[in-house]
C-alpha positions as CSV (number, residue, x, y, z in Angstrom):
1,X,-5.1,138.3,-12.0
2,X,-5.9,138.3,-15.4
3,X,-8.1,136.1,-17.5
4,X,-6.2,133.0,-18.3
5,X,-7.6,132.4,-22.1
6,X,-6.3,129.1,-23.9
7,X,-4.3,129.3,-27.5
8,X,-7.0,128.2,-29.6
9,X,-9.4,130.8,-28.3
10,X,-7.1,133.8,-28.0
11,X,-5.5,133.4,-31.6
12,X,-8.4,132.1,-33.2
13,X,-8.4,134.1,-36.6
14,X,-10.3,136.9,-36.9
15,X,-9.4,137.4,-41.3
16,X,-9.0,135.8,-44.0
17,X,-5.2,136.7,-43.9
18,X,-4.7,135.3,-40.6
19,X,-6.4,131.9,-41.1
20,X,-3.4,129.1,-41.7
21,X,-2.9,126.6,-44.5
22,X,-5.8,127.6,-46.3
23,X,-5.0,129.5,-48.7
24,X,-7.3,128.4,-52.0
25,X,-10.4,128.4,-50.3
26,X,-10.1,131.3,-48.2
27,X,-9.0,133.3,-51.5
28,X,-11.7,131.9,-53.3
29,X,-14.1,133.6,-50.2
30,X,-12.5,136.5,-50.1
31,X,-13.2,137.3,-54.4
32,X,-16.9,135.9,-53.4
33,X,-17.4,139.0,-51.4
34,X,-15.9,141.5,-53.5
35,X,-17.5,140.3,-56.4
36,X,-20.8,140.2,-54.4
37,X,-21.7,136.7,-56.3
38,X,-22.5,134.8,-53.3
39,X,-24.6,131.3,-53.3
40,X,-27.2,130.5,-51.0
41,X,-25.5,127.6,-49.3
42,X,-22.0,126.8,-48.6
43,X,-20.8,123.1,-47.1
44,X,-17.6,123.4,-45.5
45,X,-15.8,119.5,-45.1
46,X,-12.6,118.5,-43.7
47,X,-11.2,117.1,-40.4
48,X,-11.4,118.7,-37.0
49,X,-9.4,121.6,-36.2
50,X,-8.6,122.8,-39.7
51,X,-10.6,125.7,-39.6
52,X,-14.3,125.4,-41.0
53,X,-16.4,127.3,-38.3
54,X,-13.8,129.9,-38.1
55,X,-13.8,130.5,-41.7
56,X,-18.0,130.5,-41.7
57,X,-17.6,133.8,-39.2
58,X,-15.2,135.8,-41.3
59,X,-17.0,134.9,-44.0
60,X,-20.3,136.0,-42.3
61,X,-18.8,139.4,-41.1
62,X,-17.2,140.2,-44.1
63,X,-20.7,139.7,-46.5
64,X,-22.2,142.2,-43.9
65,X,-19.6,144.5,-43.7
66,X,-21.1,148.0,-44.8
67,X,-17.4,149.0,-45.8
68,X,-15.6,145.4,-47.1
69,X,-11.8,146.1,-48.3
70,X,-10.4,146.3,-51.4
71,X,-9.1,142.6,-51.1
72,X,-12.4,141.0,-49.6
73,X,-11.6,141.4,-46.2
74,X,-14.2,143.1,-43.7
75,X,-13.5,146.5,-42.0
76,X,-14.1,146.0,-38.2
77,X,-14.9,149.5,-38.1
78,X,-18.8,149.6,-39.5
79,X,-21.7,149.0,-36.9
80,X,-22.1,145.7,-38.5
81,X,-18.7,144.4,-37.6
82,X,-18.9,145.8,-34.1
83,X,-21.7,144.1,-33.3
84,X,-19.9,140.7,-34.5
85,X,-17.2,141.2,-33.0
86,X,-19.1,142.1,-29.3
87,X,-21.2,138.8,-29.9
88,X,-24.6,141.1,-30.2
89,X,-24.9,140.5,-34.0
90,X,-29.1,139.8,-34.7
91,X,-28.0,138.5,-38.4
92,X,-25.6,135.4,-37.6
93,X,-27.1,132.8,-36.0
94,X,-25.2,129.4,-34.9
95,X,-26.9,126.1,-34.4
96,X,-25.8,123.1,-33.1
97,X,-27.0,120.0,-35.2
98,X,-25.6,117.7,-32.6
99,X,-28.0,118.4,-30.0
100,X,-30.7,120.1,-32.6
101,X,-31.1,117.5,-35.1
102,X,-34.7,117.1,-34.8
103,X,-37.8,118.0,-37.5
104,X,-39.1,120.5,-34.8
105,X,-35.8,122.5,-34.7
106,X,-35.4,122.8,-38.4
107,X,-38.9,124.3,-38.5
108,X,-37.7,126.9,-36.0
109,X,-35.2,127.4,-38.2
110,X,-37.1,128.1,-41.0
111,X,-39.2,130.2,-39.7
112,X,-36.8,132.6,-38.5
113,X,-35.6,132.9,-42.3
114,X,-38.9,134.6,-43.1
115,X,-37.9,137.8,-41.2
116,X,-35.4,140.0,-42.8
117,X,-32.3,141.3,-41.3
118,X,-32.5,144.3,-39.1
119,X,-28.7,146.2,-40.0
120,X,-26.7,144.4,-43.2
121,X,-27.9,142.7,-46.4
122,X,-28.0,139.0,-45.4
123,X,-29.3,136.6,-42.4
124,X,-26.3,134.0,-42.2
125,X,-27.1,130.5,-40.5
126,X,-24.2,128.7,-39.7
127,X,-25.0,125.0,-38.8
128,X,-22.4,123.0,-37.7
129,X,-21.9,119.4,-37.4
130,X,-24.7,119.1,-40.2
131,X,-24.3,115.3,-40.5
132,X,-25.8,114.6,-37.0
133,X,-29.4,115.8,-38.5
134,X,-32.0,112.8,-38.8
135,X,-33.1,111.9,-42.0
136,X,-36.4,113.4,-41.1
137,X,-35.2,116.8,-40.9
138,X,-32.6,116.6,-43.8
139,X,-36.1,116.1,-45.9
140,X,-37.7,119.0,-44.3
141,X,-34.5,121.3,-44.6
142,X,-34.3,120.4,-48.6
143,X,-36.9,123.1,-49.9
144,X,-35.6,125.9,-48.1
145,X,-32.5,125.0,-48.8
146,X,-33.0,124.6,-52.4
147,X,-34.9,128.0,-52.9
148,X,-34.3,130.3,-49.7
149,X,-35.3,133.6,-49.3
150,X,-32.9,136.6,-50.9
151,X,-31.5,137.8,-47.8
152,X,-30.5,134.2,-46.1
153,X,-27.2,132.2,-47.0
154,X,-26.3,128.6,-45.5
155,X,-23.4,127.8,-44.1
156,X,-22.8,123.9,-43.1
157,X,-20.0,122.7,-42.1
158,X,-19.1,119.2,-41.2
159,X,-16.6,116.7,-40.5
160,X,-18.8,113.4,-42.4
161,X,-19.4,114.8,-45.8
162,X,-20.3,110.7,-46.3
163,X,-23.3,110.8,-44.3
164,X,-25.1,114.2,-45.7
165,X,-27.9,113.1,-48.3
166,X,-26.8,113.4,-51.6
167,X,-29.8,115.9,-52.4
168,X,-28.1,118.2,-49.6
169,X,-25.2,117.8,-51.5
170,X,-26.1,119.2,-54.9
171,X,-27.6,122.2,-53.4
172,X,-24.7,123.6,-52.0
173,X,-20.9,124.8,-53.1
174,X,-18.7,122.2,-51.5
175,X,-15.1,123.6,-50.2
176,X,-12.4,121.0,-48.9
177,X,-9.9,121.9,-46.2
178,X,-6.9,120.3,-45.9
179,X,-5.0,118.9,-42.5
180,X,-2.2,121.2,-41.8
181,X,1.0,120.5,-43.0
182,X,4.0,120.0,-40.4
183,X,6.0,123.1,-41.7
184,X,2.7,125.0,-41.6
185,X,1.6,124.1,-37.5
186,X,5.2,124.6,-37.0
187,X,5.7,128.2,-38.2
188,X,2.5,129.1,-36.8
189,X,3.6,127.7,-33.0
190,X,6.7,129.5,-33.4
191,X,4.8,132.9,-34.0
192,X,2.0,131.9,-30.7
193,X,5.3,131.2,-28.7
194,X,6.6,134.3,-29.6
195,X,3.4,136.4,-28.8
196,X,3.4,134.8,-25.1
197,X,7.4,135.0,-24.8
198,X,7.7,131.3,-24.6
199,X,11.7,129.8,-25.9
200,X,11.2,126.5,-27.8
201,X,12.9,124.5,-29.8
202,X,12.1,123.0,-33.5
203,X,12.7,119.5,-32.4
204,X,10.0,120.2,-29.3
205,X,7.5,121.5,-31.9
206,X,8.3,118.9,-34.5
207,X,6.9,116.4,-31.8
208,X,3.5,118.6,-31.5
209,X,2.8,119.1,-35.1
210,X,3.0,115.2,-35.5
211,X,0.7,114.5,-32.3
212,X,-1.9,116.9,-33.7
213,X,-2.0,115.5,-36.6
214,X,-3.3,117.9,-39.5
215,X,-5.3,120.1,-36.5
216,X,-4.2,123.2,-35.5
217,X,-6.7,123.5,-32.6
218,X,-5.6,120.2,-31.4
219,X,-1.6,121.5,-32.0
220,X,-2.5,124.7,-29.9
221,X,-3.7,122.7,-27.2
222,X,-0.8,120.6,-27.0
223,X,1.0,123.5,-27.2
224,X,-0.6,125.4,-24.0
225,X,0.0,121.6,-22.4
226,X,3.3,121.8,-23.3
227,X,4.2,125.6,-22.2
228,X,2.7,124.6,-18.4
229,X,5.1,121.8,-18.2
230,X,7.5,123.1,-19.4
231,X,7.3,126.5,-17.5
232,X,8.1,128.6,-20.0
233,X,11.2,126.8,-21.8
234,X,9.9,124.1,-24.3
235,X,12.8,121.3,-25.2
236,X,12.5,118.3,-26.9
237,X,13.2,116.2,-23.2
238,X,10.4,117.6,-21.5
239,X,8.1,117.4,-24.6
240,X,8.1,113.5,-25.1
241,X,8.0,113.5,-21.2
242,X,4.8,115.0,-20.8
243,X,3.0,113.6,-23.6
244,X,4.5,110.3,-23.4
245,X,6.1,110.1,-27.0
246,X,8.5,107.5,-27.6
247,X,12.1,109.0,-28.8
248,X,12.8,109.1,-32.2
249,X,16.4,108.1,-31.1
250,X,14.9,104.5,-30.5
251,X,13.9,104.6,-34.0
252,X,17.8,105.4,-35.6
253,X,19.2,103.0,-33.0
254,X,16.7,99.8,-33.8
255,X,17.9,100.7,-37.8
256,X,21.3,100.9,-37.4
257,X,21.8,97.3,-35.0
258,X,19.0,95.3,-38.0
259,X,21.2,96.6,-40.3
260,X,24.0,95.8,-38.5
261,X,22.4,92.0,-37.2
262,X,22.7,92.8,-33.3
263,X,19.2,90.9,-32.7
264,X,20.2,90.4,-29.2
265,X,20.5,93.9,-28.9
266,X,17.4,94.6,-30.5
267,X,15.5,92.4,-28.1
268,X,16.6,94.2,-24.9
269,X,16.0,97.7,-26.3
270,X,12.5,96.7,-26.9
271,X,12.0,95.1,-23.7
272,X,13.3,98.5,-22.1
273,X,10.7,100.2,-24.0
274,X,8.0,98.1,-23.3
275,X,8.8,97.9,-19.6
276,X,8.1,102.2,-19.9
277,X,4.9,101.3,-21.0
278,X,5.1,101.9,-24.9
279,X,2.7,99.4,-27.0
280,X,4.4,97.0,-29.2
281,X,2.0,98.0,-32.0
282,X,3.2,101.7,-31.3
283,X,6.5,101.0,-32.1
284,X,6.3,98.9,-35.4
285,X,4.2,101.9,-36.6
286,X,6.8,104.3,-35.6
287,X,9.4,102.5,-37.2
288,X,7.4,102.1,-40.0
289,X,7.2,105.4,-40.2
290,X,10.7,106.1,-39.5
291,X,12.0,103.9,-42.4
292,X,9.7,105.5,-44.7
293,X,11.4,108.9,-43.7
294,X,15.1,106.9,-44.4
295,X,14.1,105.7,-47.9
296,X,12.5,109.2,-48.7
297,X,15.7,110.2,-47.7
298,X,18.2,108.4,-50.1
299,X,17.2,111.0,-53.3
300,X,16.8,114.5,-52.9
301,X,13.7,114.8,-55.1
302,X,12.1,113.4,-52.0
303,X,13.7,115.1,-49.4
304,X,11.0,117.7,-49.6
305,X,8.6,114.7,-48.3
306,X,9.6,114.9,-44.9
307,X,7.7,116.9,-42.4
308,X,10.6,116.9,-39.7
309,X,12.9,119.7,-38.5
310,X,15.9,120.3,-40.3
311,X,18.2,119.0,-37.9
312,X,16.0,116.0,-37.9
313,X,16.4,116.1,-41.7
314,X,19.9,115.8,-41.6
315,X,19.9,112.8,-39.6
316,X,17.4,111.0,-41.6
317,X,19.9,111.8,-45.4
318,X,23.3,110.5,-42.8
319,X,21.3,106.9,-42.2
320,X,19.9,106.9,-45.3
321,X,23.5,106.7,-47.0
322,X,24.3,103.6,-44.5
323,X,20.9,101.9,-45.5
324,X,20.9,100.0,-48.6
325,X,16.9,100.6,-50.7
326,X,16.5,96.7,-50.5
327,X,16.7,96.8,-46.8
328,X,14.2,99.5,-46.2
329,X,12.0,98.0,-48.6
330,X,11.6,94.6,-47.3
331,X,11.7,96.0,-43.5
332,X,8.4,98.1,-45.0
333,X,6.8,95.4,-46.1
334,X,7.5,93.3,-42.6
335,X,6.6,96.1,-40.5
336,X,3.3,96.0,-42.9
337,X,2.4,92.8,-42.4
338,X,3.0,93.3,-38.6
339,X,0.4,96.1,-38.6
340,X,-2.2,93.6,-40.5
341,X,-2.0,91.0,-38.3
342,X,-1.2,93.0,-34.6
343,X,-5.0,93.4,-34.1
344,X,-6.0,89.7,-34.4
345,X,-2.5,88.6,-32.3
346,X,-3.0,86.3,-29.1
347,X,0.2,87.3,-28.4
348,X,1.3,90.6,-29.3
349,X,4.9,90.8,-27.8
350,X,5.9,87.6,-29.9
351,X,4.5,89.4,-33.0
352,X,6.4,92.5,-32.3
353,X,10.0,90.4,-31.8
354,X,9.5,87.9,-34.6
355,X,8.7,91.4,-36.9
356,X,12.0,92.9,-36.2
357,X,14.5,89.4,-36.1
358,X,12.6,89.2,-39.6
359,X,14.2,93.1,-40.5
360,X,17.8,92.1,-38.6
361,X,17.8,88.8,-40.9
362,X,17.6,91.1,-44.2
363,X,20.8,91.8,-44.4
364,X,22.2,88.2,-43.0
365,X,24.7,87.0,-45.6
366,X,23.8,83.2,-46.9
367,X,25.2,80.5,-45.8
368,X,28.0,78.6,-48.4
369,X,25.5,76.9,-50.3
370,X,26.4,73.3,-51.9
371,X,25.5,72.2,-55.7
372,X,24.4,75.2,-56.5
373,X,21.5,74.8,-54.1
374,X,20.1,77.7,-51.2
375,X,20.5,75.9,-47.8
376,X,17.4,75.4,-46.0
377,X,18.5,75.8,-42.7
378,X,17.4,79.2,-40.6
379,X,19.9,81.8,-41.0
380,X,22.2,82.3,-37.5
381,X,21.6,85.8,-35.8
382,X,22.3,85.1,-32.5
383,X,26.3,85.3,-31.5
384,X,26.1,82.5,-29.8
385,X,24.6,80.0,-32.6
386,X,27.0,81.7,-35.2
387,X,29.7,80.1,-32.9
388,X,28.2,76.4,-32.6
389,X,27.5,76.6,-36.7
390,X,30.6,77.1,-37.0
391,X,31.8,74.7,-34.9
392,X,29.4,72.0,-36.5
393,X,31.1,72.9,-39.8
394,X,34.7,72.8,-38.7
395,X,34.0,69.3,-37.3
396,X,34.4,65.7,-38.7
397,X,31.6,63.5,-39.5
398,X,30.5,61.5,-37.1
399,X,30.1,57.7,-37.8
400,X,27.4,55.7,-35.8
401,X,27.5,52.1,-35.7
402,X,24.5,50.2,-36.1
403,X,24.8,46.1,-36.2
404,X,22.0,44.9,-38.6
405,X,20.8,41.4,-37.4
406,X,18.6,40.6,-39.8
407,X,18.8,39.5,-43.1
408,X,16.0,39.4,-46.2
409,X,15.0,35.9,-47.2
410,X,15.4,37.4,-50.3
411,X,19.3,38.4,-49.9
412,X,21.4,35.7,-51.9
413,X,24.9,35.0,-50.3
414,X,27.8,36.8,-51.9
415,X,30.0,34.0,-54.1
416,X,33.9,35.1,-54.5
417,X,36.1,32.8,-56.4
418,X,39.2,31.1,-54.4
419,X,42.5,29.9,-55.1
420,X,41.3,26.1,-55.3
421,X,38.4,27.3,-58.7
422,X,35.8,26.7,-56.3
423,X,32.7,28.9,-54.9
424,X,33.3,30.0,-51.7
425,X,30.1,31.6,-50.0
426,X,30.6,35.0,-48.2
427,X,27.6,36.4,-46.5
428,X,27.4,40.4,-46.7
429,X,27.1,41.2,-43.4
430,X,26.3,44.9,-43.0
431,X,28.5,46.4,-40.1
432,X,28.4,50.5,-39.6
433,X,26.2,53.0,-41.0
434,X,28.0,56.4,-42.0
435,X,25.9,59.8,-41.6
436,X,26.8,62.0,-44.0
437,X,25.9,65.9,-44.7
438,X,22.9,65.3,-47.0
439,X,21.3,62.8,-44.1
440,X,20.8,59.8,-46.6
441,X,22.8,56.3,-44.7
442,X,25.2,54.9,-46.5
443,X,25.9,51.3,-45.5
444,X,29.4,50.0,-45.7
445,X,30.0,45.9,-45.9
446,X,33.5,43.8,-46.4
447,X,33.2,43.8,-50.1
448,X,32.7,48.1,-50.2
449,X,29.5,50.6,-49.9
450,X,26.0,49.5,-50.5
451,X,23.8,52.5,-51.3
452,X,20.2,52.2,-49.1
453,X,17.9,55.0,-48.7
454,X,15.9,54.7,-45.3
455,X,13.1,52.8,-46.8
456,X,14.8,49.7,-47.5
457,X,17.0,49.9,-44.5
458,X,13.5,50.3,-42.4
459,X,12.6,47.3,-44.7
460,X,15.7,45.2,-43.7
461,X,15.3,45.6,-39.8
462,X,11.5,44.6,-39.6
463,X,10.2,41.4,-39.2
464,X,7.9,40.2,-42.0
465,X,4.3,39.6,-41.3
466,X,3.0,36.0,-42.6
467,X,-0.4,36.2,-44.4
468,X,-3.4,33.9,-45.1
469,X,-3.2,32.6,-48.5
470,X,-4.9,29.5,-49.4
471,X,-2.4,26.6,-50.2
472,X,0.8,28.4,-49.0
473,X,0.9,27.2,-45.7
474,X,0.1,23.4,-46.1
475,X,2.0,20.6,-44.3
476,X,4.6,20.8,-46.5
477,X,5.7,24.6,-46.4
478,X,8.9,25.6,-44.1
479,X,7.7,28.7,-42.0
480,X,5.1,25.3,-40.8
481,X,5.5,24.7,-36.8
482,X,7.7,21.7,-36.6
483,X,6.0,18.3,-36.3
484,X,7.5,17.4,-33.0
485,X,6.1,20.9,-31.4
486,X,2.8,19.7,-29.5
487,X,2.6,23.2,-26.8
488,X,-0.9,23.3,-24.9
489,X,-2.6,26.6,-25.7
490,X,-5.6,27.8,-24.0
491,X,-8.9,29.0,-25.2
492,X,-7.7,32.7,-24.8
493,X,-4.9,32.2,-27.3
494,X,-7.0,30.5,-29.4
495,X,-9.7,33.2,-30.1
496,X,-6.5,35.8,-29.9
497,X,-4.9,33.8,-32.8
498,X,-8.5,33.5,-34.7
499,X,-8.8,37.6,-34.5
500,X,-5.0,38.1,-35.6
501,X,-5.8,35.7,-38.9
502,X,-8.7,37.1,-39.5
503,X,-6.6,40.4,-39.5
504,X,-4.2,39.4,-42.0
505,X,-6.4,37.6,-44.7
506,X,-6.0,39.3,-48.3
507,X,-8.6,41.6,-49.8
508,X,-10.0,39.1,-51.9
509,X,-10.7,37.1,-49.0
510,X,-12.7,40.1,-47.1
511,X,-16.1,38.9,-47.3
512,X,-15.5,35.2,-45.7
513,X,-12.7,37.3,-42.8
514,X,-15.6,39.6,-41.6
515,X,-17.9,36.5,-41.2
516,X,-15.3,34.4,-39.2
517,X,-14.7,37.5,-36.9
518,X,-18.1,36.6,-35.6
519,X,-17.5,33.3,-34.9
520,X,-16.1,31.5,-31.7
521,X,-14.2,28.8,-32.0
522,X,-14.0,26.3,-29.2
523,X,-11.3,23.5,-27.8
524,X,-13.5,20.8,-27.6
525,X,-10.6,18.2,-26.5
526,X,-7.0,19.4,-27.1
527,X,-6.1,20.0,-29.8
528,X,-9.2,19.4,-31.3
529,X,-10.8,22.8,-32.3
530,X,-14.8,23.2,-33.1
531,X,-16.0,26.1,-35.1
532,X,-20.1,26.3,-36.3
533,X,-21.0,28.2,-39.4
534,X,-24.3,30.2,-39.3
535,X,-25.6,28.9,-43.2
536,X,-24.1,26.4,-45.7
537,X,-22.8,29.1,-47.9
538,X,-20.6,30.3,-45.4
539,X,-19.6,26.5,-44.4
540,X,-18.6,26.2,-47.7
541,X,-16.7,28.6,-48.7
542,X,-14.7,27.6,-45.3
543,X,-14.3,24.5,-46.4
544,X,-12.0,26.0,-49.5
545,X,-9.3,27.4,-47.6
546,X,-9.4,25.1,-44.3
547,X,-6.0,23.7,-45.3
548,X,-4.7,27.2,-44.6
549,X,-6.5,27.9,-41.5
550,X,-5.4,24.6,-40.2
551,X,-1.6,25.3,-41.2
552,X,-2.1,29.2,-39.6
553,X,-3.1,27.8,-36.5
554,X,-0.2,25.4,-36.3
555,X,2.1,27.7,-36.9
556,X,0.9,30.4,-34.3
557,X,-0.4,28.0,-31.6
558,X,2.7,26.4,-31.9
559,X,1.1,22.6,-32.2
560,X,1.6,20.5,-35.4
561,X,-1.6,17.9,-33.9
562,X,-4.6,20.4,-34.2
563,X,-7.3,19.5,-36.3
564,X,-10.3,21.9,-37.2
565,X,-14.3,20.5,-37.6
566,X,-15.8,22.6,-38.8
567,X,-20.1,22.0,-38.6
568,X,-23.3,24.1,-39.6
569,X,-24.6,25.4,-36.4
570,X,-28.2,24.1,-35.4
571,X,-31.1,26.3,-35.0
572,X,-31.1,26.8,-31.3
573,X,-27.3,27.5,-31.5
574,X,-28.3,30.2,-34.2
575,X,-27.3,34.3,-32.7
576,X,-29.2,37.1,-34.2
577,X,-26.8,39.8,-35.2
578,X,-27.8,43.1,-33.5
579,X,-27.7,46.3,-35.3
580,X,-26.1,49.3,-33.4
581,X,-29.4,50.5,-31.8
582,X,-30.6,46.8,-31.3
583,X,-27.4,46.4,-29.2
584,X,-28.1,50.0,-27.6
585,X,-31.2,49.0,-26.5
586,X,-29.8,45.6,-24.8
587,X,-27.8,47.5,-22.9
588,X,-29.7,50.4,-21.7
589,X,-32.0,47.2,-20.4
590,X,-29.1,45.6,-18.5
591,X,-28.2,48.8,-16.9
592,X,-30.6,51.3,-17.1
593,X,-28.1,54.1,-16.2
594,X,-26.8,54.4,-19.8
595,X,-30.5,56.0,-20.6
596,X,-30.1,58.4,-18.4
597,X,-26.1,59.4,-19.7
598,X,-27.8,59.6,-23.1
599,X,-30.9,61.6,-21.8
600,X,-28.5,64.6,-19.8
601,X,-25.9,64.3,-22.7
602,X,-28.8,64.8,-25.4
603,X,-27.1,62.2,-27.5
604,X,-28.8,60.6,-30.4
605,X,-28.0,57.3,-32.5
606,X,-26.1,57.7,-35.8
């Protein structure tokens, strides 16, 4: 049996010619050698797969070559190329700086550049992966490379040109290569399949260009992946079987139903192709990508843009005519957004489905707007809320009655004239309240519509609070308890009813409130109430507003016979307000278990 040797091995090129989608620089090579103006160090940069090492062998045979071509390229006849080509060459030398990144192997190296080449004109080293040296040897590899011996030429070649000292830099010429283009990995699959006698189609290879994305080594693996699958006959089917690529079909379809506002439909295709194992983050990319391809689409001085087969090309200008710019555009920006945030998502899924109701609701048609104005209510996507919108419209305005019970003090009774010349009073009594579209009650009465915003209707309905005011409440204001109203109260309602007044004394009164909330006032016989002030000041600023204190307690204790004595407390009676930590600390002595909370909760006094 013979030798099974993968793709990317067996064609490897062996020219100039035959090296793909890099045609400047290998050109530029090839008049380097038959000029014979060569440089001491070359730096080959670009991603993997393109090409680099290959390119620093043909370039090393063909500045050995005893008998180079016309065009540059190396004979593979002389003893020099034979030698290469058998892997016994003494004048090419490849080192690893991956695993050879040390000082110690660069001085190795440098010492073998002292002896001269044996057959040929030049000693070649070819160091790949130069970025992995250590700063240590980049310094020990600068003076050799800056002024090498006659007969040695550098090649380096890297995928990190951002990580090679900038002194390594400007001692070297600096080629680029470029990822391969789709067309390019494409052409050169077809002419591999051909070689091993392989049927595919451009569809199946379409799929593998993109996965390789820009490497042909990576492509040619794929391929030889591909082929054993596939057993000989590559289709497109069996391709995004094996490497698990999600259908561009998905893609057209999920277009056509957001353009189309089928978000119900949207939601089950994505559940299908999340349930075969397809990241959510996966797909907004490919769609992204996708409605790139559509908008690229709608002019044909872009249609050269798209890397795709042509029967995939054909597809993408037929959606692109049903696909208006401003949808593709704001689904871009969507789907971009969605890739910005995916990442730092708790929850992924939602992300995904609120992304592409977002692109289905592009192309909603507004709601009738009123006045002029933009509704703003969601838009309806789903079939079943465009049926109970319209419904809602299509249906009367519905009235709710609502009996107001209370009446402002402040509402004068309505006066109509009668038959007889006389006033005849006719209260307003407010009887439905009508919902209308813009949500604002109107309130109708007898005598026609009142307008009320919610405010004053919230106004109307609550009860109003009494407060402390010195001389309002005296013995001969109304809202007074009535004078034959003597109900017992108890010493509990009594502090209650302090604390409430307290409550509800003005601003101005602040100072003298906060000093009465620490007082206790007693029933010393019913309804005789005691209160003891802590200093004269205090006492008398008491004594300015006892008339309303008096008349507060009336009315709230319900008992027109209580009287208030008010006395300055004597110096055993006297309390010591505690601070915060002094009232701490009188705790922690009553029960010594609130230490130990604040010891194992580390817990420190404001």
């Amino acid at each position: 049996m013979e030798e099974y040797i993968v793709s990317a091995r067996k064609y490897r090129p062996t020219t100039f010619d035959s090296v793909v989608g890099q045609t400047a620089l290998t050109t530029t090579l090839k008049n380097a050698v038959k000029s014979g103006k060569l440089a001491h160090a070359y730096l080959f940069c670009g991603p993997r797969g393109v090409g680099k090492t290959t390119c620093a062998r043909i370039f090393a045979k063909a500045i050995n070559c005893q008998t180079p071509t016309a065009d540059g390229e190396a004979c593979n006849a002389c003893e020099s190329c034979l030698a290469f080509n058998e892997q016994r060459s003494l004048n090419i030398f490849e080192l690893d700086a991956a695993s050879n990144n040390s000082v110690e192997h660069i001085k190795t190296l440098m010492e073998q550049t002292r002896i001269p080449p044996q057959t040929g004109r030049y000693k070649v080293f070819i160091i790949d992966e130069v970025h992995m040296l250590s700063t240590a040897a980049f310094n020990a590899f600068l003076k050799t490379l800056e002024e090498p011996p006659a007969h040695v030429i550098f090649v380096l070649a890297t995928t990190e040109k951002h990580k090679i000292l900038p002194t390594i830099l400007s001692r070297c010429q600096i080629y680029d290569f470029e990822r391969m283009t789709v067309r390019g990995t494409i052409d050169h699959l077809k002419h591999v399949a051909e070689k091993e006698g392989i049927n595919v189609e451009d569809e199946a290879l379409a799929v593998i260009a993109e996965k390789a994305d820009g490497g042909m080594r990576d492509a040619l693996s794929i391929f030889d992946q591909a082929a054993s699958f596939c057993q000989g006959n590559i289709t497109y089917e069996k391709v995004i079987e094996d490497l698990n690529v999600l259908d561009s079909d998905n893609y057209f379809q999920i277009t056509d139903l957001a353009r189309d506002n089928k978000v119900s439909e949207i939601m089950v295709l994505l559940n299908n192709i999340i349930n075969k194992g397809f990241d959510g983050g996966l797909l907004v990319g490919g769609l992204s990508k996708h409605v790139r391809n559509v908008l690229m689409a709608k002019d044909e001085s872009t249609l050269p843009l798209l890397e795709v087969s042509e029967r995939q090309r054909e597809r993408y200008k037929e959606q692109a005519t049903r696909c208006e710019t401003r949808f593709l555009y704001q689904a871009l920006r969507i789907m971009n957004q969605c890739d910005i945030n995916y990442r730092q998502s708790s929850n992924k899924r939602l992300l995904v489905e609120l992304t592409l109701i977002e692109v289905a609701q592009i192309t909603q048609p507004d709601d009738a707007a009123s006045a002029g104005r933009r509704p703003k209510r969601l838009k309806t996507l789903f079939k079943n809320l465009v049926q109970q919108q319209r419904q809602r419209k299509t249906a009367p305005q519905v009235a709710v009655a609502r009996t107001v019970a209370h009446t402002p003090d402040n509402t004068k009774p309505a006066t109509t004239p009668n038959t007889n010349n006389t006033l005849q009073q006719t209260p307003t009594t407010v009887s439905t309240t009508t919902y209308t579209a813009s949500s604002r009650p109107v309130l109708k009465s007898n005598g026609g519509t009142l307008g009320y915003s919610w405010n004053n209707l919230r106004q109307m309905t609550k009860p109003k609070k009494m407060q402390v005011i010195p001389g309002t409440l005296g013995a001969d204001d109304p809202n007074a308890a009535n004078k034959e109203e003597h109900r017992e109260f108890t010493q509990r309602d009594l502090e209650f009813q302090w604390m409430s007044m307290c409550n509800r004394m003005p601003q101005s009164l602040s100072g003298i409130s906060a000093r009465m909330k620490n007082m206790n006032p007693v029933i010393t016989k019913m309804p005789e109430i005691e209160v003891t002030a802590d200093n004269k000041i205090i006492l008398d600023q008491m004594q300015d507003i006892k008339g309303s204190i008096v008349s507060t307690l009336k009315l709230y204790l319900h008992n027109s016979g209580i009287t208030l004595n008010m006395r300055l407390a004597e110096h055993h009676e006297q309390v010591k307000v505690l601070s915060r930590r002094e009232q701490f600390e009188e705790m922690s002595k009553q029960n010594p278990s609130i230490e130990k909370l604040r010891e194992l909760l580390d817990l420190e006094l404001a």
